[in-house]
N, C-alpha and C positions, 0 to 999 in steps of 0.2 A: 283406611290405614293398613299398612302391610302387617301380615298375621305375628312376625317376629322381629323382635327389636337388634337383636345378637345373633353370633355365630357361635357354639359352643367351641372350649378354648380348645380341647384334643383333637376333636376333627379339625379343626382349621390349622394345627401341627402336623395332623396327618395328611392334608390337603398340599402343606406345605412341601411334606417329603414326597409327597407323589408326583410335583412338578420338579425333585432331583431324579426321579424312574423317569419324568419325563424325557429326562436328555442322558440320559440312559439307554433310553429308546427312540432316540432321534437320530434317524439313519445323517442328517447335515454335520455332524459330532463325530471326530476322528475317534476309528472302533478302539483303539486303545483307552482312550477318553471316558468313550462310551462305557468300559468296563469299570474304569474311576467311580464313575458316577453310579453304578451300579453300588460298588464297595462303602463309596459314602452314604446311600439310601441305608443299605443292612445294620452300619455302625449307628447313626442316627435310627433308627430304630431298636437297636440296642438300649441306647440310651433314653430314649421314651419309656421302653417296658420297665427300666433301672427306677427312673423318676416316677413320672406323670403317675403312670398305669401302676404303679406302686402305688402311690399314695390313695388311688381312688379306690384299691382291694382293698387298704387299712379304711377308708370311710365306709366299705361295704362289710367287711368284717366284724366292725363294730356294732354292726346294727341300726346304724342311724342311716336314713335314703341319703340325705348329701343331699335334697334337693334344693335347699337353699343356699349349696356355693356351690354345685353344676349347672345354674340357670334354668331352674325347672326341670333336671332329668336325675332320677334314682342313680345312686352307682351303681347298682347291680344291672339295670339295662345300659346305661355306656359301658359295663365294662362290655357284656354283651355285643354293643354295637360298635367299638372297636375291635373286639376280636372278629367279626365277621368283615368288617374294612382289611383289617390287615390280614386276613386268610384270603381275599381278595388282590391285596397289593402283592404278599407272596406270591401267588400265582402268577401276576405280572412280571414279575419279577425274573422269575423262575422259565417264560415265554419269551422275556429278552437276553435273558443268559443265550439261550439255545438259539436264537437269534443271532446274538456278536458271534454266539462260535463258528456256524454255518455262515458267516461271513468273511470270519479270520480265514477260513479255511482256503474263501479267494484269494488271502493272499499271502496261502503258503505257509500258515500260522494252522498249527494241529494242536489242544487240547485233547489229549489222548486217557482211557483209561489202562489199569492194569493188564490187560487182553489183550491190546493195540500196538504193544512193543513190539519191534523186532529184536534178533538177537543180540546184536550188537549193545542196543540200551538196556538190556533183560543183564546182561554183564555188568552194565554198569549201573543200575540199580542196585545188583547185588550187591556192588563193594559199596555205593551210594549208603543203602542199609547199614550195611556191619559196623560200616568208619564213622557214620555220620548220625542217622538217624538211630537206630538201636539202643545208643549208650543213653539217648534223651527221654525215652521210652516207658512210662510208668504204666505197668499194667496189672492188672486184681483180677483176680479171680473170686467170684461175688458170693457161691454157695453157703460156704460153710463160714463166711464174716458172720459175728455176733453182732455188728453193728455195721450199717450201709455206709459207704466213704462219703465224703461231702464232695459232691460235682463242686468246681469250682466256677465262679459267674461268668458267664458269657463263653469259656472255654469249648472246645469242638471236642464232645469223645465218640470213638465208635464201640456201640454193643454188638458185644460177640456172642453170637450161640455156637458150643458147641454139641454136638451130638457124637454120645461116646457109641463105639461098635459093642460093648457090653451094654446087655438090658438095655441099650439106646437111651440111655441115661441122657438126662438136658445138662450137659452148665454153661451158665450164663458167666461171660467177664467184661472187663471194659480197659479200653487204650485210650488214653489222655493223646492229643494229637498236641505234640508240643510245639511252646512259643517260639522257644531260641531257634528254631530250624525254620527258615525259609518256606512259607507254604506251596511254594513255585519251585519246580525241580526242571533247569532248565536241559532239555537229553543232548548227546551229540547226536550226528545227524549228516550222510556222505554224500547225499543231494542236496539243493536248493531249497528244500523244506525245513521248518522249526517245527520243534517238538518240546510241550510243556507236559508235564504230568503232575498232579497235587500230592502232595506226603501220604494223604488219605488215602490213594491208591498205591503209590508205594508199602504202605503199610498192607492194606488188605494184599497184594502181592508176594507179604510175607509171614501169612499166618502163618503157613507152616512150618517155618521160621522161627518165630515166636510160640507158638504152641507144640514143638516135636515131642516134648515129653508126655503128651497126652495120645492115648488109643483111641482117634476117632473117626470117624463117620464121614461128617460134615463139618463144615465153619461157613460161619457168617458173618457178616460185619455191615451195621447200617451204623451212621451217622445220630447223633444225640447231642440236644443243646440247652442247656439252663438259664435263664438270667433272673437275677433275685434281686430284691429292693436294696436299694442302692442308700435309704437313708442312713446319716450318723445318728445315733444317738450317743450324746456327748455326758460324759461321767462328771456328776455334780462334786465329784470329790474334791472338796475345796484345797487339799494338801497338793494337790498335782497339778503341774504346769499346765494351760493350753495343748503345748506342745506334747506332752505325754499323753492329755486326754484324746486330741485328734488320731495321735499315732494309735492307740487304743483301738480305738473305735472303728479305724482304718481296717484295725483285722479282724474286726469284728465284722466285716460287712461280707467278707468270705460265707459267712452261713445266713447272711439275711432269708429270707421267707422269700420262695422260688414265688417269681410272679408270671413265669413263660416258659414250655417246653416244648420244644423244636422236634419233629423227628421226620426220619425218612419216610415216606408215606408209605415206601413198598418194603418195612421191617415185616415181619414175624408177628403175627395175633398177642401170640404169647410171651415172644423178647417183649414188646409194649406194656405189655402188661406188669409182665416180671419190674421193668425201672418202674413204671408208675407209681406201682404198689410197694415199692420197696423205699420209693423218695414221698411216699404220702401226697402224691399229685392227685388231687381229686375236681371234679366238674368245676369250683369255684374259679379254681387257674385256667389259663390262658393255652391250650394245649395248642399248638399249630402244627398240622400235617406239611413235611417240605419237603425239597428233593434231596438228591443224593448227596451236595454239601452244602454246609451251612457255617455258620462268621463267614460270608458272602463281602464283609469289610475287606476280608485282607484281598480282595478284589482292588483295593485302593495303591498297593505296592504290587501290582503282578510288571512282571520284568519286563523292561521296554526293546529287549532282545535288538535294538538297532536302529528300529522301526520309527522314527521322528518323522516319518511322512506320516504315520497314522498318531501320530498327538497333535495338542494345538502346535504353533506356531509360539514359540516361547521371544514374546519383548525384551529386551535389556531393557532393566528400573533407569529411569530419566533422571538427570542431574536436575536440583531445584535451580531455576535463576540466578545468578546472584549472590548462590552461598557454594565456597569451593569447599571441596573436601582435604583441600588443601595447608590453606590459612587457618588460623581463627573463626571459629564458627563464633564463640561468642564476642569477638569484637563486631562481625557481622549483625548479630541479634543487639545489639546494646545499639543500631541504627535505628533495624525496623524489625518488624516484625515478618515471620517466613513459616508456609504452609509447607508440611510433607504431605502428599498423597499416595502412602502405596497401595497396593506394589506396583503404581504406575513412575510412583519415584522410589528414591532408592532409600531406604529403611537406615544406608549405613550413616545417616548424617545425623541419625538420634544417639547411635553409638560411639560416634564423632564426639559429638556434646558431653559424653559422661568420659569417654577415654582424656579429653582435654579438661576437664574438670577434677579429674584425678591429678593431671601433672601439675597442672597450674600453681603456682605459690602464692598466690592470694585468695585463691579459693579455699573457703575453711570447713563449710557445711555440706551435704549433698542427703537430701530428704528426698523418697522416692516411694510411690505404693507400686506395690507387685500384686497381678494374678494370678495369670498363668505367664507359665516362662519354657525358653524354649532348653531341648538336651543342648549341654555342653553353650549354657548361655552365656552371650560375651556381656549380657549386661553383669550378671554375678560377677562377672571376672574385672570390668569395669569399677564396679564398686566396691571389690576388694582390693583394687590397685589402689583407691584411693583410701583406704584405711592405712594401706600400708605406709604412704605419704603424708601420714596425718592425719588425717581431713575427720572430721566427724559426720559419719555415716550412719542416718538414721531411715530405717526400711520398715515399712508396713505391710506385712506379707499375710494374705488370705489363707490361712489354713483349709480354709472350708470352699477351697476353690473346687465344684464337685469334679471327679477323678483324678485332680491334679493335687492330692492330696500328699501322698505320700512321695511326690516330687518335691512342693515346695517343704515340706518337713527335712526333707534331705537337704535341700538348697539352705535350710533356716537352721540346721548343726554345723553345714561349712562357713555360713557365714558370722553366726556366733565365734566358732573359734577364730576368727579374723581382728575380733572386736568391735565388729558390725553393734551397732544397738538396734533390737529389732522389737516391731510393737505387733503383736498377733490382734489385735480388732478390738471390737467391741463388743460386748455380752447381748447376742439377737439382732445383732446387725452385722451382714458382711460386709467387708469394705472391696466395693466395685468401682471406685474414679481409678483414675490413672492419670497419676500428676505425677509433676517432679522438681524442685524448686534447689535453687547453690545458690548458696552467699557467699561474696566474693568484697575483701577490703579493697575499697579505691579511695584514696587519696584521705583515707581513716573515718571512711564513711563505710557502712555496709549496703550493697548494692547488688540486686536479685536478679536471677537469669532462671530460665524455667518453660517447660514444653507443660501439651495438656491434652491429651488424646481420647478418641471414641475407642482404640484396642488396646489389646496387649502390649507389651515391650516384651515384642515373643519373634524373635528374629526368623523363626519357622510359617508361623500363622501370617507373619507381612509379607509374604512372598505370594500367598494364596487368598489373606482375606483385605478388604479394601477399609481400609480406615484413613484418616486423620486427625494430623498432630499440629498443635498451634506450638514452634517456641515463640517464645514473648518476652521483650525486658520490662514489660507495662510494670512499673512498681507494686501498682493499686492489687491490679491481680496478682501477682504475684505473692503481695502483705496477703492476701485471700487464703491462698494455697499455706503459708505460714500457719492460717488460723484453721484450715484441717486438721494438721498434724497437731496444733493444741487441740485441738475435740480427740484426737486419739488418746493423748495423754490423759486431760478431765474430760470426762467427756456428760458429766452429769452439769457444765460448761456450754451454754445454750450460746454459738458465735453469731455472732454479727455479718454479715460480706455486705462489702458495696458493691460489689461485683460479681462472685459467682452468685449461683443460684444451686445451694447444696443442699441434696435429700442426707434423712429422711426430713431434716426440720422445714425446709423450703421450698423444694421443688414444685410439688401439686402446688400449693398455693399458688406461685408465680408463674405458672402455665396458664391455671384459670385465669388470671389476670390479664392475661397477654391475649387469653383467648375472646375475655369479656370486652375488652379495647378495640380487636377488632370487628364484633359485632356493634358494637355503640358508632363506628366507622361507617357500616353498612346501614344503619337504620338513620343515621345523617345523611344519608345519600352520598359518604364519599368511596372511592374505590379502592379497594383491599383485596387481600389475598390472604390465604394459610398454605407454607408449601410444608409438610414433614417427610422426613427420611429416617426410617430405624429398623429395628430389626423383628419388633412384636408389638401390637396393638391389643391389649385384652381388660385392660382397666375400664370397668364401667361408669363409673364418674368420667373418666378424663372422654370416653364416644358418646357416653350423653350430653358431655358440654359441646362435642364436635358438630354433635346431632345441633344444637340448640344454633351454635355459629350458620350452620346449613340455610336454618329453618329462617334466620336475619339476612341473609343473601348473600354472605360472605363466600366466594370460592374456595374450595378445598381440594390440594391435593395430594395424594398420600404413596410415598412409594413405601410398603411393606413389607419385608422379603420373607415372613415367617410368619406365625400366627396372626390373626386381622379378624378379631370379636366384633368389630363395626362392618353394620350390611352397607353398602354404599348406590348412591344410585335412585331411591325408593322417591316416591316423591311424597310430599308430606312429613319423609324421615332425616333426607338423605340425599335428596333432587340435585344438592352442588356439592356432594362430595363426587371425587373419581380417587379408585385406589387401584393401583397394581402393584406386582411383585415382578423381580426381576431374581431370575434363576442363569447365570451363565458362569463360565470356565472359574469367574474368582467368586467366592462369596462375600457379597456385598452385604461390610458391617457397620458402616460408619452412622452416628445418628445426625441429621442436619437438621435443623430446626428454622424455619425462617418466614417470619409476619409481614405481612406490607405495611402495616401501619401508615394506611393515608399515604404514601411515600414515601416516607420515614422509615424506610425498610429496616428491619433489625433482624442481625443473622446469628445464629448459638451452634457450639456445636458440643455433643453433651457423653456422657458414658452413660445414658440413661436410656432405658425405653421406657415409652408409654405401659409400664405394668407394673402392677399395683406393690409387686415387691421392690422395684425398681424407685419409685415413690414413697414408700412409706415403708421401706423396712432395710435401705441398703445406705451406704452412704456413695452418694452419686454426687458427679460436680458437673455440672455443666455452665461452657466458658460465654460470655458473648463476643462479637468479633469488632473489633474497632477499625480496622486497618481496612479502607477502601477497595483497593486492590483484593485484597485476600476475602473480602465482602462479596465481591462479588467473583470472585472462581468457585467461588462456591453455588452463589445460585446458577452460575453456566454450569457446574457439575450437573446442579441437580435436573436443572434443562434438558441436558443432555439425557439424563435416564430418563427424562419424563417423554424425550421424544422415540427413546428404543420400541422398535417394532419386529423384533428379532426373536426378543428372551423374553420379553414382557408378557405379564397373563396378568386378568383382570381376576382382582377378589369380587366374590359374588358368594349367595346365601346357598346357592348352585351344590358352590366347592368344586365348580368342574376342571378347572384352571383353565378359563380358554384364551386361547393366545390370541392378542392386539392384532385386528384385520389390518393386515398392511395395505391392501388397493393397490394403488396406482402410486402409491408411494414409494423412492429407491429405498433399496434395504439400510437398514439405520441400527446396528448393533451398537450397543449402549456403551459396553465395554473397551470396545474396539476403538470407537468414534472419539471415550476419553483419554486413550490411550495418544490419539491424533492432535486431538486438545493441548495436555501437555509438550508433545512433539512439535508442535508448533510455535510455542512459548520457546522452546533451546532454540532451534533452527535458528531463526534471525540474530538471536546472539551469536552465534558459530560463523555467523555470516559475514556481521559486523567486525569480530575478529579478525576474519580472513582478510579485510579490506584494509 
């Protein structure tokens, strides 16, 4: 028997982000791309140290090893052994920056520092400074503070040393490199060349600038970065709204407990020292040596200066079949039923559905949960049109969406004063489905129209992340979705569905069940399948019952883009599972769900992963799918990524991310191929037309 049953959950998150450094570092990846993916590695490690690495420093703090909810390892050696991974992945990191730039450089693209100007951009930095950056400028002088300022999380500052030409005195200060200003400063430039310089460097270009009032010596300026625990603790004060408690606590997380410090590795013995010792950073924390800059994210926004030959190849979102964005989308749904897939379709036919739901005169009701939402959302605007038409507008908005906090808090005062009715969740449970149900009078009946998605209704994130959305006039499900938004209201109200299958009360149960069906399938001797699609594998009941499906001869296979706690492969453990991850241009979020049952195939598509908060402590709805057609575009989807041999990397207990041997097979990008998929599905309509 193989020596481990599991993959611990942080590494196999860090395994995850290593395979975004992977195409970071993959010279086949347009170098603008390339640098994308750099900026999304940094951000996504951001928010690991916020989370994850938070929580395991409070279980190491306390005292207690954690070894019985880290799978056998102390917190004090993971944290350990995450900080020597990620002082590892920095480094890589930090070898593929210097990488794209000595590439850019082919082609004409200069990242330059402060020294590198010529006079012409030295001019126009200056006025750059004065007009622009200067007025944004927060800068301290640290000596003679009775109290040290609070870095703010995850912010870029750089420490300055100065040394005075009297008695060479030291003082130490610090410049907040601020948000509202662009981190890309794009120069002019009277050849054929581009020239970018980072604010950072503009800034160290103007200590003297900034410091002339001082007699000194020297100045220095290295780079420094904070990030602190990201958890709420939420105010039992019963006199005070949700809404005031979250807002609270929001600001409260400005000083949470630093759980990571970033710095230049070639600062000053004693600058080092000097923050350390001043912010109470001691060995327990996560110190990491890095280069010259760091929020290596805003690498995610660096300026595409013209350059669309070095990005992907941007698709235009594909028209569904069938539903114009013309007509009546809901006369269309009140036929059959119609899959979005974006962003390989086009996101606008869900905002379709809520803008004509708004005008409509017999639609009375429009009940919706919200997550995350995108700036300047047309769903808000959507469902504030229809208050203003009447309608009764009823929204379940995630306060505790993590960092999207103080967004939906704003979004939840504009739409109160609209007279929006809004339901902030339930006490230790978040609410993670994404439905949305109108009732609508026909013929003095009330009759339901309603979508049911794996993401957001975040018009930002469907352009980049891959999800879908079921609308459906199915009465049955639809009365389902009905009976969510009662568990919102009582929710001490244990419901009933005939049809969804809703956590935290149902899910696990009815997964086992599907799962135990088709091993009793296999040990019949009839032929079955397991295919899943989600975004994180770590619940150990749900890979021990996978293990167990294995062990009965059931096939298993698993696409998992993000954590994956089950070893696959093992024999004795594991022998018919196969799981890979696919890492390419969109992040692929959608969860699919789909058993062969004997032939009897039956297809879900859920807001749920496989973990354990996702099961038992969220409220998740996942749909099943009746409609033939839309039954099966989906296992062709998932076909489809199962045969990519492009992007795809095999989960292993390794963690090496090795990519699918392609042989002698044509290249088969997963993305691409479904992108052709649907394109093929328009075509012959356009055709048909024509004739």
């Amino acid at each position: 028997m193989f020596e481990h049953k599991y993959i611990d959950r942080e590494k196999s998150w860090l395994a995850f982000n290593a395979r975004v450094l992977q195409e970071a570092g993959d010279d086949s990846v347009p170098l603008l791309d390339r640098l994308r993916f750099l900026g999304i590695f940094s951000n996504n490690l951001d928010e690991f140290f916020r989370v994850r690495f938070a929580a395991i420093r409070r279980l190491s703090l306390s005292g207690i090893s954690g070894e019985k909810y880290l799978g056998g390892v102390s917190a004090q050696q993971l944290i350990k052994d995450i900080t020597d991974i990620v002082i590892q992945q920095q480094s890589e990191s930090l070898r593929i920056l210097n990488n794209i730039e000595e590439k850019l450089k082919t082609e004409n693209i200069f990242i330059v520092h402060e020294n590198e100007v010529n006079s012409e951009q030295e001019v126009f930095l200056k006025d750059f400074f004065i007009q622009k950056l200067s007025p944004e400028l927060v800068t301290i002088i640290l000596n003679d503070l009775a109290e040290f300022p609070v870095l703010k999380d995850s912010l870029g500052y750089l420490a300055v040393k100065l040394v005075m030409k009297k008695n060479q005195e030291v003082r130490y200060a610090m410049i907040e490199i601020p948000k509202m200003v662009n981190r890309f400063v794009v120069l002019p430039s009277s050849d054929e060349k581009q020239y970018v310089i980072l604010i950072d460097d503009v800034i160290r270009m103007n200590l003297g600038n900034i410091f002339n009032i001082f007699s000194y010596e020297s100045v220095s300026a290295h780079m420094i970065k904070i990030t602190r625990d990201a958890q709420l603790d939420i105010d039992s004060d019963l006199s005070k709204s949700m809404l005031e408690k979250i807002s609270s606590s929001v600001k409260d997380r400005r000083i949470g407990e630093p759980v990571r410090f970033i710095y230049d590795q070639e600062i000053e013995k004693d600058t080092l020292k000097f923050f350390l010792d001043k912010m109470n950073i001691d060995s327990t924390d996560s110190i990491i040596p890095g280069g010259r800059y760091h929020n290596r994210r805003d690498y995610m926004n660096f300026p595409n200066l013209g350059r669309f030959d070095l990005l992907y190849k941007k698709n235009d979102p594909l028209p569904i079949p069938g539903l114009s964005l013309e007509g009546s989308i809901l006369e269309k749904i009140a036929k059959k039923d119609y899959l979005l897939n974006a962003p390989y379709q086009s996101f606008a036919y869900l905002i379709k559905f809520l803008r004509e739901a708004a005008l409509d005169p017999k639609v009375t009701s429009i009940k919706i949960t919200l997550y995350r939402l995108a700036k300047n959302s047309q769903i808000i605007s959507s469902l504030i049109n229809a208050a203003k038409n009447g309608k009764k507008v009823i929204v379940q908005i995630e306060l505790q969406a993590r960092f999207d906090e103080a967004s939906n808090i704003s979004y939840s005062e504009q739409m109160q004063m609209e007279g929006i009715q809004l339901i902030f969740g339930i006490k230790g449970l978040k609410v993670h489905s994404k439905v949305c149900v109108i009732e609508r009078m026909e013929k003095s009946k009330v009759k339901r129209y309603g979508f049911i998605s794996t993401g957001n209704f975040n018009e930002g994130t469907a352009k980049i992340y891959t999800d879908v959305t079921l609308f459906t006039y199915h009465q049955q499900i639809l009365k389902d979705i009905s009976k969510v938004f009662d568990f919102f209201d009582i929710n001490y109200k244990i419901q009933r569905y005939k049809h969804l299958i809703v956590s935290p009360q149902h899910t696990r149960h009815r997964f086992v069940k599907m799962i135990d069906r088709e091993i009793a399938h296999s040990l019949a001797g009839r032929k079955t399948y397991i295919k899943l699609k989600m975004n994180s594998l770590s619940d150990i009941p749900m890979i021990d019952k996978l293990y167990e499906a294995s062990n009965a001869g059931v096939k298993i296979q698993l696409q998992v883009r993000g954590i994956c706690s089950l070893i696959p492969g093992v024999k004795g453990l594991s022998e018919n599972i196969q799981a890979i991850s696919i890492v390419d241009n969109f992040l692929e979020h959608s969860r699919v769900y789909i058993f062969g049952n004997a032939g009897f195939t039956e297809v879900y598509i859920s807001s749920a992963d496989f973990m354990t908060r996702n099961l038992d402590a969220r409220v998740e709805v996942t749909c099943p799918i009746y409609d033939e057609d839309i039954k099966n575009e989906l296992i062709e989807n998932f076909n489809i990524g199962w045969k990519g041999n492009v992007k795809a990397r095999f989960h292993s207990y390794k963690l090496d991310n090795k990519y699918r041997v392609r042989g002698d097979n044509p290249i088969f990008r997963a993305q691409i191929e479904t992108y052709k998929y649907y394109q093929s599905k328009v075509e012959p309509i356009e055709i048909l037309k024509e004739e």
